[in-house]
Structure formats: C-alpha cells, structure tokens
C-alpha positions as CSV (number, residue, x, y, z in Angstrom):
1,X,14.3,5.0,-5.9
2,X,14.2,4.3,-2.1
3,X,12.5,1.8,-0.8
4,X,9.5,4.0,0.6
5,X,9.0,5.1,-3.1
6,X,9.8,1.4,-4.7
7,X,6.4,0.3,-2.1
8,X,4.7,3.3,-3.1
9,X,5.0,2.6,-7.0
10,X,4.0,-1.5,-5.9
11,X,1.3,-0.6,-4.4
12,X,-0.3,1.7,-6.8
13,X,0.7,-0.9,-9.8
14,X,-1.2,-3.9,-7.4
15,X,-4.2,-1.5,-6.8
16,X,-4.7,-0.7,-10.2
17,X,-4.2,-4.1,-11.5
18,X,-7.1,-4.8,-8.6
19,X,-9.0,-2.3,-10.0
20,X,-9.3,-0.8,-6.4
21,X,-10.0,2.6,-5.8
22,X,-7.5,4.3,-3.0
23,X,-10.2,4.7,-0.4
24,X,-10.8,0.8,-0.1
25,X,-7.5,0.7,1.7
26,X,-9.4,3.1,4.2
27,X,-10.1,-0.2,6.6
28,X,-7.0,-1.2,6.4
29,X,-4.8,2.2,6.9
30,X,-5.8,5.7,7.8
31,X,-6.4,8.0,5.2
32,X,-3.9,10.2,5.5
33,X,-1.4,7.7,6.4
34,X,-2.3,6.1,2.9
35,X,-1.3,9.1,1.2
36,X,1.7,9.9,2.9
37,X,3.0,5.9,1.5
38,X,1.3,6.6,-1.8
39,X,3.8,9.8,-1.5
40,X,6.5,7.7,-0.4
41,X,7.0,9.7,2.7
42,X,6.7,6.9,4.4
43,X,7.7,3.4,5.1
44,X,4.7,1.0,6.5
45,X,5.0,-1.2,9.4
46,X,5.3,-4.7,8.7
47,X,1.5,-4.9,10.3
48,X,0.2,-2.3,7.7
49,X,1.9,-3.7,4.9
50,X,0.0,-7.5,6.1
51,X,-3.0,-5.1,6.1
52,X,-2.7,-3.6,2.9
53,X,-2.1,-6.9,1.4
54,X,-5.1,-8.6,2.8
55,X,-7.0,-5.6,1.4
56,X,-5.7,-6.3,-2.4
57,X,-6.2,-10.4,-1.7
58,X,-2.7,-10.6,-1.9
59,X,1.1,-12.0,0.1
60,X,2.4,-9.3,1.6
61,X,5.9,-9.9,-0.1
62,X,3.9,-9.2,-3.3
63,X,4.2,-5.6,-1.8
64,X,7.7,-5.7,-1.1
C-alpha cells in the first residue's frame, strides 16, 4: 500500500467512524478532487489534508 492509498483507506475509516457522508468534504475539497484521493490517485496537499481534517473535527496527523 502506498501512501496515497494508506490516506485514502484513513480517510474513508475517519469518515465512516464520523458518520459523514462523502459530499460533506465538498467545502473542504473539490468534488472530483475527493474522488481521485478516495481512489488513491492522489496525494493531498498538506493544506487539503488541514482541510479535510477540520471537516471530520479532527488533527490532521490523525489522517496521516
């Protein structure tokens, strides 16, 4: 597992646990750039991943 698909997996196992449905990330990340790290196509920015985290109410090494 790279490390594109190890934040992919942490982020769907934090949004779950959050109960959060994918589209609440919407504010926080495009879209489509949301389901191209759900894929684990791609690696977030340090910025997203802060953004993502304050989405879910949690540290953004929580994600990482």
């Amino acid at each position: 597992m790279n490390s594109s698909q190890a934040f992919a997996h942490a982020l769907d196992r934090i949004r779950k646990i959050r109960r959060r449905h994918p589209r609440e990330l919407d504010t926080a990340i495009s879209p489509s750039y949301r389901r191209y790290i759900e894929g684990g196509l791609k690696s977030p920015t340090l910025r997203k991943v802060e953004a993502v985290a304050r989405e879910l109410e949690v540290r953004p090494l929580t994600l990482l």
